[in-house]
N, CA, C and O atoms as a GROMACS GRO file, in nm:
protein
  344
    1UNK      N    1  13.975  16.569  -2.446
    1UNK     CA    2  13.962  16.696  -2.377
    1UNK      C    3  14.043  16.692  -2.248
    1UNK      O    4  14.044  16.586  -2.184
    2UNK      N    5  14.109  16.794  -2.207
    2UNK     CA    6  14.218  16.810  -2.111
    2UNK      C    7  14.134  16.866  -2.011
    2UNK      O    8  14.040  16.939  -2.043
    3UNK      N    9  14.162  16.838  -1.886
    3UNK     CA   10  14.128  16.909  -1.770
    3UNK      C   11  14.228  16.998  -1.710
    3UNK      O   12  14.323  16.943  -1.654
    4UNK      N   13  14.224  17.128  -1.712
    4UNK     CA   14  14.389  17.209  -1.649
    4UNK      C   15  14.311  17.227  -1.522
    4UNK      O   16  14.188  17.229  -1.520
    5UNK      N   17  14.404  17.243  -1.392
    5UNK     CA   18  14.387  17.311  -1.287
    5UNK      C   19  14.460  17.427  -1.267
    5UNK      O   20  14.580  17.403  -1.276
    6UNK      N   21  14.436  17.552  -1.242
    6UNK     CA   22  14.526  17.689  -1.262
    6UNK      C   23  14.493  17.725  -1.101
    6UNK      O   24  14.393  17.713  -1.031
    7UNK      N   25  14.582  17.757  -1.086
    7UNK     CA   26  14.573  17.869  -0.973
    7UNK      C   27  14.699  17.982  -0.930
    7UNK      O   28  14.821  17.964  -0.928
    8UNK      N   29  14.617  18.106  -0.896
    8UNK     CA   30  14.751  18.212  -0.919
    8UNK      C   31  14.750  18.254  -0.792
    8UNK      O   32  14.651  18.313  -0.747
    9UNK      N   33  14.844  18.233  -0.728
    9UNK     CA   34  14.912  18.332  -0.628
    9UNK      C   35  15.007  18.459  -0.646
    9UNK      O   36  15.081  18.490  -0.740
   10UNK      N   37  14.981  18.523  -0.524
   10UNK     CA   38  15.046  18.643  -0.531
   10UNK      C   39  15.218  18.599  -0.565
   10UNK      O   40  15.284  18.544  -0.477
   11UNK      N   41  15.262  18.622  -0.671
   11UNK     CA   42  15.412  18.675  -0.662
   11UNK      C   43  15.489  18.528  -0.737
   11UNK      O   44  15.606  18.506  -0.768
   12UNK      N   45  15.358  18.440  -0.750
   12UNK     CA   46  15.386  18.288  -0.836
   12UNK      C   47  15.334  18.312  -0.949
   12UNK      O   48  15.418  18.293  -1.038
   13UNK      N   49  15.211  18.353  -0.997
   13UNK     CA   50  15.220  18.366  -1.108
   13UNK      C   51  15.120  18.213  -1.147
   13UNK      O   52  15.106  18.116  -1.072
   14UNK      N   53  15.045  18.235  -1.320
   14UNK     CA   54  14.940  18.102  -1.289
   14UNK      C   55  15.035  17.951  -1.334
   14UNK      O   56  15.132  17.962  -1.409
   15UNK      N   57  14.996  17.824  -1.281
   15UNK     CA   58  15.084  17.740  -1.235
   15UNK      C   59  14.931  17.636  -1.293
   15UNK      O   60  14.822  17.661  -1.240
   16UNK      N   61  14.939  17.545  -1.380
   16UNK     CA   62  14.849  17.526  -1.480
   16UNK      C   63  14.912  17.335  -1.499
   16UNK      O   64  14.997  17.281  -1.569
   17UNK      N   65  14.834  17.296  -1.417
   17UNK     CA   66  14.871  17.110  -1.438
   17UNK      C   67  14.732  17.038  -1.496
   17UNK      O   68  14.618  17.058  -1.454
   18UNK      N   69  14.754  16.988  -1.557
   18UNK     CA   70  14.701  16.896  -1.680
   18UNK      C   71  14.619  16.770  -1.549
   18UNK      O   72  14.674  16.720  -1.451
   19UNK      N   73  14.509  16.753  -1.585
   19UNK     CA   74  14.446  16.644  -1.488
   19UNK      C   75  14.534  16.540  -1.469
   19UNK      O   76  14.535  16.514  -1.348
   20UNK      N   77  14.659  16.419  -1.571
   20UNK     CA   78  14.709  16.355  -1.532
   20UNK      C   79  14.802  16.418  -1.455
   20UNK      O   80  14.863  16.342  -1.379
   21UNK      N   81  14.832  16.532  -1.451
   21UNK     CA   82  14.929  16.546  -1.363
   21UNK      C   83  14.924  16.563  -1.235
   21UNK      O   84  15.016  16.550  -1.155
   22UNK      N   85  14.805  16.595  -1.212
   22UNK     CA   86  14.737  16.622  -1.085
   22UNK      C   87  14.735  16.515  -1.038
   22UNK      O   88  14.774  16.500  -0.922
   23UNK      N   89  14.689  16.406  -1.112
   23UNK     CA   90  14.650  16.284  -1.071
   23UNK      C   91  14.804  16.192  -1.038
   23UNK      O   92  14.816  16.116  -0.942
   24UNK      N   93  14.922  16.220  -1.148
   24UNK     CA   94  15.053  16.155  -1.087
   24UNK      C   95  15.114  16.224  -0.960
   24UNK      O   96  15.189  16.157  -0.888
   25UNK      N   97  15.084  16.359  -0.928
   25UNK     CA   98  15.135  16.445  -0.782
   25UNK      C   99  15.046  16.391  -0.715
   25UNK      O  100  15.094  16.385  -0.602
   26UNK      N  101  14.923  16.338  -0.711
   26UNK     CA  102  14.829  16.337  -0.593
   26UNK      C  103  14.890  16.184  -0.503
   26UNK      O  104  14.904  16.159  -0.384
   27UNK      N  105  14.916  16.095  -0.649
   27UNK     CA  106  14.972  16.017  -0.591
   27UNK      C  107  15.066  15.934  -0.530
   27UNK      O  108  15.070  15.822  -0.479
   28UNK      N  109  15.155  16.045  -0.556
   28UNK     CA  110  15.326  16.055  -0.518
   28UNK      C  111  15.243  16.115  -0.419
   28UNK      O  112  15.192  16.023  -0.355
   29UNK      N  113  15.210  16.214  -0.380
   29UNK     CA  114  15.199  16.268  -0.274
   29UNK      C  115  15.122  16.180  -0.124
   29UNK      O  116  15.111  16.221  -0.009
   30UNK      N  117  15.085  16.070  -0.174
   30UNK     CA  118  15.052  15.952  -0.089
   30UNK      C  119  15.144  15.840  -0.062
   30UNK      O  120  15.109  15.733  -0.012
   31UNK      N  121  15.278  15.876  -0.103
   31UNK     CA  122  15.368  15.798  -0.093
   31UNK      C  123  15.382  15.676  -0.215
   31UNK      O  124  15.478  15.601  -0.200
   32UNK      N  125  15.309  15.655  -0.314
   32UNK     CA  126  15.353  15.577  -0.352
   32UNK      C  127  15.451  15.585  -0.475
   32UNK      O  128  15.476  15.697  -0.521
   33UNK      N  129  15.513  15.466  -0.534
   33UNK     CA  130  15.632  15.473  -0.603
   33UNK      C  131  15.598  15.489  -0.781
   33UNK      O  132  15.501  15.441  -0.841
   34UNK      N  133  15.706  15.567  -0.832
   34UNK     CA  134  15.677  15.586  -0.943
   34UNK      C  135  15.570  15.450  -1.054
   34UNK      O  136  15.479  15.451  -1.137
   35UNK      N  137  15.664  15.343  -0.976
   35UNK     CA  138  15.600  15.217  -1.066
   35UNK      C  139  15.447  15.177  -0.966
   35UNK      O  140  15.371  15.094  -1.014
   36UNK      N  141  15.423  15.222  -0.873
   36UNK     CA  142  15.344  15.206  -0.863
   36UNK      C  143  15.150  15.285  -0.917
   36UNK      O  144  15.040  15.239  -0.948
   37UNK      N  145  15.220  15.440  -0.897
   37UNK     CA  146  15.176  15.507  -1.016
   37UNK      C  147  15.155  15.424  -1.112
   37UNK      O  148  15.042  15.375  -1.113
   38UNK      N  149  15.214  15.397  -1.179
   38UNK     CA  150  15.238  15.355  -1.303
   38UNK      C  151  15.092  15.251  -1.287
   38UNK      O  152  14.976  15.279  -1.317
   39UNK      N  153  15.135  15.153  -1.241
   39UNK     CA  154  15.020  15.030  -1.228
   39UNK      C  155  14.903  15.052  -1.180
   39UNK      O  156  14.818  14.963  -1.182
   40UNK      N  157  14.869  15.212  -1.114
   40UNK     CA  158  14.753  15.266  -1.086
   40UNK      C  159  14.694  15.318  -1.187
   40UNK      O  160  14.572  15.332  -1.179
   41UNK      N  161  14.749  15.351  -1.285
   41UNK     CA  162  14.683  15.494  -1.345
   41UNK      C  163  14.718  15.420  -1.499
   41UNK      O  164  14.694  15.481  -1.603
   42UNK      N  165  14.782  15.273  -1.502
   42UNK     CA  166  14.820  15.183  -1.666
   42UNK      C  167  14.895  15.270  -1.717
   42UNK      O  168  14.864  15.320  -1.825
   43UNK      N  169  14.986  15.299  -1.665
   43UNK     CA  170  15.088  15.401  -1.744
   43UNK      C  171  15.232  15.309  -1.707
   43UNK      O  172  15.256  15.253  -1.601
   44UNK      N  173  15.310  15.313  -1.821
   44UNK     CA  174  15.451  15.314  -1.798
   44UNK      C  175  15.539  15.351  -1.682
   44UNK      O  176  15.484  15.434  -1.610
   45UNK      N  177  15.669  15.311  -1.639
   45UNK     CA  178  15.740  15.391  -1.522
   45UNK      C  179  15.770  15.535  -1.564
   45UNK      O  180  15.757  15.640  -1.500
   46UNK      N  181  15.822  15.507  -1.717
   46UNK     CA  182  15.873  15.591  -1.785
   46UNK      C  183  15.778  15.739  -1.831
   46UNK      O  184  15.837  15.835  -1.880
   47UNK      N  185  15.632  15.742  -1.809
   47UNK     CA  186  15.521  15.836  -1.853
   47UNK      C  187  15.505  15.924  -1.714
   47UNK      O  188  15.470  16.042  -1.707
   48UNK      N  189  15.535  15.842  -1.617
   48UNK     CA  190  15.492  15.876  -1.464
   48UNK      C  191  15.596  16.011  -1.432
   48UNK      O  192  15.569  16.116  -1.373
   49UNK      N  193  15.718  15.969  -1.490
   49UNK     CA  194  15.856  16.027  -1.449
   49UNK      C  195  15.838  16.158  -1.537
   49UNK      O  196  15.879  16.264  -1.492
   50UNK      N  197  15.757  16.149  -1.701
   50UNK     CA  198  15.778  16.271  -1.736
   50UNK      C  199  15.676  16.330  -1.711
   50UNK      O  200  15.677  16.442  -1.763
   51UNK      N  201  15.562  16.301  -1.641
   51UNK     CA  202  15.465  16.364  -1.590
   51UNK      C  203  15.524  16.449  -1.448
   51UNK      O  204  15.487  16.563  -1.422
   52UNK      N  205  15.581  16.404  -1.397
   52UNK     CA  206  15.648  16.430  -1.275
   52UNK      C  207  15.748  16.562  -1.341
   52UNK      O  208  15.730  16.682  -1.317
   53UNK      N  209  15.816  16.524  -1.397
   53UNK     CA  210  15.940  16.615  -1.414
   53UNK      C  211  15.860  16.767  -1.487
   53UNK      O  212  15.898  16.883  -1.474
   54UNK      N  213  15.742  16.715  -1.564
   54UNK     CA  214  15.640  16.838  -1.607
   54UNK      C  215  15.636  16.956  -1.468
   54UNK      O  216  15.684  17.066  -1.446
   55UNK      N  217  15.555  16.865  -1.399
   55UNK     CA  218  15.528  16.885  -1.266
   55UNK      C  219  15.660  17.006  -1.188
   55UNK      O  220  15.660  17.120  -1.144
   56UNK      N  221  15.734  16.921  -1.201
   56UNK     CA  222  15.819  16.989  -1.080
   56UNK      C  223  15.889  17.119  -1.196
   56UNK      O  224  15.950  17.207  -1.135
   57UNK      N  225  15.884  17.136  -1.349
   57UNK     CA  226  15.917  17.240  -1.366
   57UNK      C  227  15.838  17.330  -1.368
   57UNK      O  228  15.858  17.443  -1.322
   58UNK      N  229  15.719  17.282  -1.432
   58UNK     CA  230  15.601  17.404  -1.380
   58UNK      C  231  15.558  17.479  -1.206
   58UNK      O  232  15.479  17.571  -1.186
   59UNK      N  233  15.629  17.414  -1.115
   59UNK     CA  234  15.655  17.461  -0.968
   59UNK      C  235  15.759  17.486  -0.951
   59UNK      O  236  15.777  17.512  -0.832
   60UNK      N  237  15.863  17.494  -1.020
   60UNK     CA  238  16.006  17.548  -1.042
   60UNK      C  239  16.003  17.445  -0.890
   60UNK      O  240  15.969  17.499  -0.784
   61UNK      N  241  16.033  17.325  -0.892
   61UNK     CA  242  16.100  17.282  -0.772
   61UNK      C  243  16.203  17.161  -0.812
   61UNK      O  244  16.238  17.164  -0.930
   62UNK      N  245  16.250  17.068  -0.742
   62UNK     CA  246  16.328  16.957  -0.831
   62UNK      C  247  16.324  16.812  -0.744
   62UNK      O  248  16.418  16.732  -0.740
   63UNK      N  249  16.164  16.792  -0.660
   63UNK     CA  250  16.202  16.685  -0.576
   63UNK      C  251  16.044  16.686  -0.578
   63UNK      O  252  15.965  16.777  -0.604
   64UNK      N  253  16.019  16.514  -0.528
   64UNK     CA  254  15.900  16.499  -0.478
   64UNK      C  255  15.806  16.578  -0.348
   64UNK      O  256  15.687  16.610  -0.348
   65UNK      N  257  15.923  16.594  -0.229
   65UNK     CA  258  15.841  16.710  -0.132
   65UNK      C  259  15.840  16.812  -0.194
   65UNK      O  260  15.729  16.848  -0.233
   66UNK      N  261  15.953  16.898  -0.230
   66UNK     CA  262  15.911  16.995  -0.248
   66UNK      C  263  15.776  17.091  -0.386
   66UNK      O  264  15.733  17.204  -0.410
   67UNK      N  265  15.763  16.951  -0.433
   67UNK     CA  266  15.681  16.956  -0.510
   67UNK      C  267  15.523  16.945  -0.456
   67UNK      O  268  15.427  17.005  -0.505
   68UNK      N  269  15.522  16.840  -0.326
   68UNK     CA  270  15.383  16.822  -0.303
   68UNK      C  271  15.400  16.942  -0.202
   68UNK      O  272  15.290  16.994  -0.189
   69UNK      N  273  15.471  16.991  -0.145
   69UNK     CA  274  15.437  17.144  -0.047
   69UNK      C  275  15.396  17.260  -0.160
   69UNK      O  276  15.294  17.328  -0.166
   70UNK      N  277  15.465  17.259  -0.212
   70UNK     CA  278  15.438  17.380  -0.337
   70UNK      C  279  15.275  17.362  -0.339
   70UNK      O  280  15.184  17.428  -0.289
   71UNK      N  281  15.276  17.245  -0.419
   71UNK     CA  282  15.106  17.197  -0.478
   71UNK      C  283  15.012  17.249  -0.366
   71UNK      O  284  14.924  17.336  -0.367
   72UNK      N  285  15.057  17.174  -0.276
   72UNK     CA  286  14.936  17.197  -0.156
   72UNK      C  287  14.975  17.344  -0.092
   72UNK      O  288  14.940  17.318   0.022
   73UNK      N  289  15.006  17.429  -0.088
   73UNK     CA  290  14.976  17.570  -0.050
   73UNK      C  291  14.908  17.580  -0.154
   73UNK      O  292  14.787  17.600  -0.143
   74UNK      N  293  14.970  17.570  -0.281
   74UNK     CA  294  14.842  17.634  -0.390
   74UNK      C  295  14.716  17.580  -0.412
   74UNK      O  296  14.644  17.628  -0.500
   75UNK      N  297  14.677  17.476  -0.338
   75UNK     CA  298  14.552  17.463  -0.388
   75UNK      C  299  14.496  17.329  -0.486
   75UNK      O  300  14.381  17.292  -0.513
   76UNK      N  301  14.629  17.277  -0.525
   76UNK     CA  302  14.617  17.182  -0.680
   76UNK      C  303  14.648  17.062  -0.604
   76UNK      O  304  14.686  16.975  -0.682
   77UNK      N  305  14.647  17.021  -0.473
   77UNK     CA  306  14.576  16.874  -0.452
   77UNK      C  307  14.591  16.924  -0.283
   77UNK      O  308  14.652  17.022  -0.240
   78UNK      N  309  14.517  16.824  -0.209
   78UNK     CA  310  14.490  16.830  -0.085
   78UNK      C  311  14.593  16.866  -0.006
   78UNK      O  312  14.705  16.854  -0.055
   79UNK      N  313  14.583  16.916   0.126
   79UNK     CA  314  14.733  16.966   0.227
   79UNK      C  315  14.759  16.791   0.304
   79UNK      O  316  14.872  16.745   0.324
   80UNK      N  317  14.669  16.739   0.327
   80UNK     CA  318  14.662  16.573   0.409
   80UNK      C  319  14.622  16.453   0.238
   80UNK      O  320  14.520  16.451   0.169
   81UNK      N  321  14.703  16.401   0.229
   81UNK     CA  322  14.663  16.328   0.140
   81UNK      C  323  14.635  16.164   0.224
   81UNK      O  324  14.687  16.144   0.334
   82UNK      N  325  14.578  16.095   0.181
   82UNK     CA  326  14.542  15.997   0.225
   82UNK      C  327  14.677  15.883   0.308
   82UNK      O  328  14.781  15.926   0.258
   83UNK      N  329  14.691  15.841   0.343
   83UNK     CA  330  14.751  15.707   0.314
   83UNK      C  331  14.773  15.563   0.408
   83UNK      O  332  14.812  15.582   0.523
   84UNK      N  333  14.756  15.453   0.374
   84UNK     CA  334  14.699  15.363   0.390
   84UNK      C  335  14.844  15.293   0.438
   84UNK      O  336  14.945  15.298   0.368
   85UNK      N  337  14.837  15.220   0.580
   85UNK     CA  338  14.939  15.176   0.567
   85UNK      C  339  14.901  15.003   0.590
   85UNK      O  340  14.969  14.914   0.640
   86UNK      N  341  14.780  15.003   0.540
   86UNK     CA  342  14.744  14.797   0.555
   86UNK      C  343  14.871  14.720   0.470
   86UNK      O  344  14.875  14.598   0.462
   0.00000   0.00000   0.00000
């Protein structure tokens, strides 16, 4: 069973990410690296990247910021994401 997150803004239109995907933007969006993703979440480098590239076409964007600004005005992961610099 899939978890979608939707949310529609005025003039965007609904914008619909799949729980892993939420979960690979949340954590790019904390800075860390694709392979590290990867070793978080037991996924490949290679699964992370097409989760990502999902990502950034469903936000019509083509980069990691501009992907986590998109996200976070809309709603589909936090505006402050965590991050740890121990």
């Amino acid at each position: 069973m899939k978890t979608i997150t939707t949310m529609r803004q005025p003039g965007i239109g609904n914008v619909r990410l799949t729980k892993r995907e939420t979960e690979v933007l949340s954590l790019v969006a904390q800075g860390l690296t694709s392979q590290e993703v990867a070793d978080q979440l037991f996924l490949s480098a290679r699964t992370v990247s097409y989760h990502l590239a999902q990502v950034y076409a469903k936000l019509e964007v083509s980069n990691r910021v501009q992907a986590f600004r998109v996200a976070s005005r809309m709603g589909l992961i936090p505006e402050q994401p965590h991050i740890d610099f121990m």
